[in-house]
Each structure stands twice: as structure tokens, then as C-alpha cells.
C-alpha positions in Angstrom: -7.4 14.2 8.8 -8.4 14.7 5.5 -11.2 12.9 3.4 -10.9 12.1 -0.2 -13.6 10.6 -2.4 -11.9 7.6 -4.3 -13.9 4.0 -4.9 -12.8 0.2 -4.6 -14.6 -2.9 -6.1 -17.3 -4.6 -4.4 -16.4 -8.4 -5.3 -19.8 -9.7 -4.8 -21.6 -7.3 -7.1 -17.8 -6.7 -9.5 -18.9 -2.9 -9.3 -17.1 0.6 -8.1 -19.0 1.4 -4.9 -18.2 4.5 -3.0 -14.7 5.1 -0.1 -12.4 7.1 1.6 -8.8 8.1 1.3 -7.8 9.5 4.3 -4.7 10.5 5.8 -2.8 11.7 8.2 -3.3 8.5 10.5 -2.3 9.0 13.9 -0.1 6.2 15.9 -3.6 5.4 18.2 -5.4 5.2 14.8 -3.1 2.4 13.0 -2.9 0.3 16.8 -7.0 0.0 16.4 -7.1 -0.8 12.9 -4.4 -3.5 14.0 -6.5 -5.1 16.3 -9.1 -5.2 14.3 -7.9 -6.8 11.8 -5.2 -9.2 13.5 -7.4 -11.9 14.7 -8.5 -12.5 10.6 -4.8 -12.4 9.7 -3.9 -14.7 12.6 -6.7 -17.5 11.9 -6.4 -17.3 7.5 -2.5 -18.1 8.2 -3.2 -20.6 11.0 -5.1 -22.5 8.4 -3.7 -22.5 5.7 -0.4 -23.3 7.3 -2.5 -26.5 8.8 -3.8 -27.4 5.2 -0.2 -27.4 4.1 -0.9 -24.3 1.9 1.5 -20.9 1.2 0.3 -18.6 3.7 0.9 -14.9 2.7 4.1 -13.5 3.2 3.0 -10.4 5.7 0.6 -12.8 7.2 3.3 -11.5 10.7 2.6 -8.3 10.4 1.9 -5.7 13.2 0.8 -2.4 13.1 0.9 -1.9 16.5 5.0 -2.0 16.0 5.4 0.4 12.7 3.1 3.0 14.5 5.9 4.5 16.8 7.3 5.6 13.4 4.4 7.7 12.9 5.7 10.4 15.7 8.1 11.4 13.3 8.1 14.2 10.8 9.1 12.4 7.5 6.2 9.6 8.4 2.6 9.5 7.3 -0.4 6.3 7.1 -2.9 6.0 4.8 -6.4 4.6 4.7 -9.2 3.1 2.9 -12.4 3.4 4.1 -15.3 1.6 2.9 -18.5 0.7 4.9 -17.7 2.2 7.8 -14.1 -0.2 8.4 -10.5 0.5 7.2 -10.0 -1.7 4.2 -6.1 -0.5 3.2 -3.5 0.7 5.3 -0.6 2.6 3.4 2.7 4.3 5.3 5.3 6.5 3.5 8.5 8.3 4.3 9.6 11.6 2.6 13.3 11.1 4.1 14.3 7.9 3.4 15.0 6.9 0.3 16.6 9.2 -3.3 15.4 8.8 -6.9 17.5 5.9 -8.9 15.8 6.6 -12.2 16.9 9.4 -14.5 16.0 12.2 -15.2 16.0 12.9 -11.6 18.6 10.9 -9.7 19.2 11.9 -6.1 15.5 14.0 -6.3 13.6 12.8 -3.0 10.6 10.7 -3.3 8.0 9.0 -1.5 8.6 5.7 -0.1 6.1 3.6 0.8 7.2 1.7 3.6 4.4 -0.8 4.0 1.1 -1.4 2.1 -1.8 -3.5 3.3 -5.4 -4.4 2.3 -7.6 -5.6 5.0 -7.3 -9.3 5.3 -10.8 -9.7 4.9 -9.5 -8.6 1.1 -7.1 -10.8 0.7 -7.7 -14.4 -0.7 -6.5 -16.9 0.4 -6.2 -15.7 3.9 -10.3 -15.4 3.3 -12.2 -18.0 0.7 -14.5 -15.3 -0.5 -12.4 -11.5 -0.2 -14.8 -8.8 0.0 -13.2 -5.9 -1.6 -10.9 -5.2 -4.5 -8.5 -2.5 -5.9 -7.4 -1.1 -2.6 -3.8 -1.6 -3.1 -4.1 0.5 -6.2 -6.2 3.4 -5.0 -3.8 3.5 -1.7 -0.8 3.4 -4.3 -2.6 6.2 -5.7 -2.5 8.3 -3.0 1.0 7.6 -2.6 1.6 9.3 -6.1 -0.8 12.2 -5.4 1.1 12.7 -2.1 4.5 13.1 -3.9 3.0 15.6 -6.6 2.0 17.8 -2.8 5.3 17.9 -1.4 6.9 18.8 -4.9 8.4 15.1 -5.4 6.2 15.1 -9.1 4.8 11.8 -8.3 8.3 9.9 -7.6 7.2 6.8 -5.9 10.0 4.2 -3.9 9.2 0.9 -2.3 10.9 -2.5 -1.8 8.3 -5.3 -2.6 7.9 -9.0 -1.0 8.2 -11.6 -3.7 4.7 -12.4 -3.4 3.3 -8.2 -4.4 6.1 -8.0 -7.0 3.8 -8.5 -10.3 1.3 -6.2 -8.6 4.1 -3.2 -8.5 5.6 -4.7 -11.5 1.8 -5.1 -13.7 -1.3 -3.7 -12.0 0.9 0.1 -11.2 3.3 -0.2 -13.4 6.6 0.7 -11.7 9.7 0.2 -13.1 11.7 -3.0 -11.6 15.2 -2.1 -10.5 16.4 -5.7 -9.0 17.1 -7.1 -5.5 18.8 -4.5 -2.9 21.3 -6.6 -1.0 21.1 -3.8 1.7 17.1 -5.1 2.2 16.9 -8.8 2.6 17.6 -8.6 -1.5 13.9 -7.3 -2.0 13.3 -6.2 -5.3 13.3 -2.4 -5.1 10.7 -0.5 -7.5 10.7 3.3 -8.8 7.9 5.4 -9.8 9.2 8.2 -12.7 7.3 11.5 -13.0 6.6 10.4 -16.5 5.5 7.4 -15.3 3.1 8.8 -12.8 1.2 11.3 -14.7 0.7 8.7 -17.1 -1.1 6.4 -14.3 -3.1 9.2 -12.7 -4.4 10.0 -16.5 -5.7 6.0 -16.8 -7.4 6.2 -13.7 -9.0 9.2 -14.4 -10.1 7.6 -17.8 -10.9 4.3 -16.6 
């Protein structure tokens, strides 16, 4: 696996402090990180679903049953680490999915299949989350994973209602509509243009 020097936000303090990208997850990687986090997910949506509240809409999610995917070629996972615990899971297919955005139609791209921050991160499955801007620096990777296999940064994923204004806002990917062929989720596309012009904000900010 490889480790990449990359920082997230430490809400207490509202300051960068120091993590990991890594990648190249294995399958028995992802199923620990699963049950480490799932007890977390479980109770957040357990009570919020009491209090009558909207509970998170991948509050259902398993890792332990997207990991068998990781056995093949095309797949790759994604982490952030930060004080010595995962706090982002990321996994991508290179076989998927074509470009829909000109100037390169039909070009292959990376698709990021799912994207998840720790749910320690994630208010309001927790009152007080700990860290911030992990989706971003795992969406990151994503890009800088497409520029490696020659894809110039062309990024793919269908979003949950609930993430779409982070795709839409916070990376900046262009909004293509709902794809009848996947539960009408709202399909986003990442341009070449559109991701060297990200990587140069971040590496301004």
C-alpha cells in the first residue's frame, strides 16, 4: 500500500492537522474497518430513527459486502488515516462506467462506487463529529488516481440525494440528472478541465 501525505480538519480546534491517503486496500482491510465502525453507524441511526429524526441515507451500509469486489482487477479502496483509525473509505472502478461529457465522450474514467467518512465524522449520526474535509481529500485521490492510469482526472459517480450538493458545491462536478438505469440517482461527471482546475485550488488553498 502506498502512503500519501494529505491533511483533514480537526473540528475541535477548526485547524489542518496531519493524515494519510492510502491505497490499495485489501478485501481483509475494508471488513475491519467495517467493524469498526458499524456499531457507531448502527446506534447514530437507531437514535435518531427513535427521536423521529432523518437518519442518513447510507446509515445500511456494509463493507463487509462491497469488499468481495475488491478481488477484481478494475477495483480499488481508498483510505483516510488520521490518529492512528481510518476516517474515509473511498472505492473506484476503472471498467465501469465511459465519459458523458465532451470533449471526451466514450474516454474511460474513474468511478467511484462508494464514498464514506467515518461515522464518528458524520453529524447527525454523532452530536459533536470529530473530523472534517475527508470526503474531499478521498475525492481527491480519486482525481489523482485517474490522471495515473491516463484517464486526465475524469471522475464518475451516482450520488444519494442526501451527498448531491457536496458533488454538486464542495467538488464541483458537473450534474447530469437522474439515471433511470440506477434507482434515478443523479449521475455526476468530473471533466479534465474541471479537474486540473480543482487540484490547482487545493494546492492554493
Amino acid at each position: 500500500m502506498n502512503r500519501i501525505q494529505t491533511s483533514i480538519i480537526d473540528r475541535s480546534t477548526r485547524q489542518p492537522v496531519p493524515a494519510l491517503l492510502i491505497d490499495d486496500l485489501s478485501a481483509d482491510n475494508v471488513n475491519q474497518i467495517e467493524e469498526q465502525w458499524s456499531g457507531t453507524r448502527i446506534a447514530g441511526a437507531a437514535r435518531l430513527h427513535q427521536a423521529g429524526e432523518a437518519v442518513p441515507q447510507h446509515w445500511h451500509w456494509d463493507w463487509r459486502r462491497k469488499s468481495a469486489k475488491l478481488r477484481l482487477l478494475a477495483y480499488s479502496c481508498f483510505a483516510i488515516e488520521c490518529d492512528n483509525a481510518i476516517q474515509g473509505l473511498m472505492m473506484t472502478s476503472t471498467a465501469k462506467y465511459r465519459a458523458r461529457l465532451k470533449p471526451d465522450v466514450g474516454k474511460p474514467l474513474v468511478y467511484v462506487e462508494y464514498l464514506e467518512t467515518a461515522p464518528w465524522n458524520v453529524r447527525p449520526i454523532v452530536e459533536e463529529p470529530k473530523y472534517g474535509g475527508v470526503g474531499i481529500r478521498l475525492f481527491e485521490g480519486a482525481i489523482r488516481y485517474s490522471q495515473s492510469e491516463g484517464f486526465h482526472g475524469r471522475v464518475g459517480l451516482h450520488s444519494l440525494p442526501q451527498a448531491e450538493l457536496f458533488y454538486a458545491e464542495t467538488c464541483g462536478m458537473t450534474q447530469l440528472g437522474p439515471d433511470s438505469q440506477i434507482e434515478d440517482l443523479s449521475y455526476f461527471e468530473f471533466t479534465r478541465d474541471q479537474a486540473l482546475e480543482f487540484l490547482l485550488e487545493e494546492e492554493t488553498a
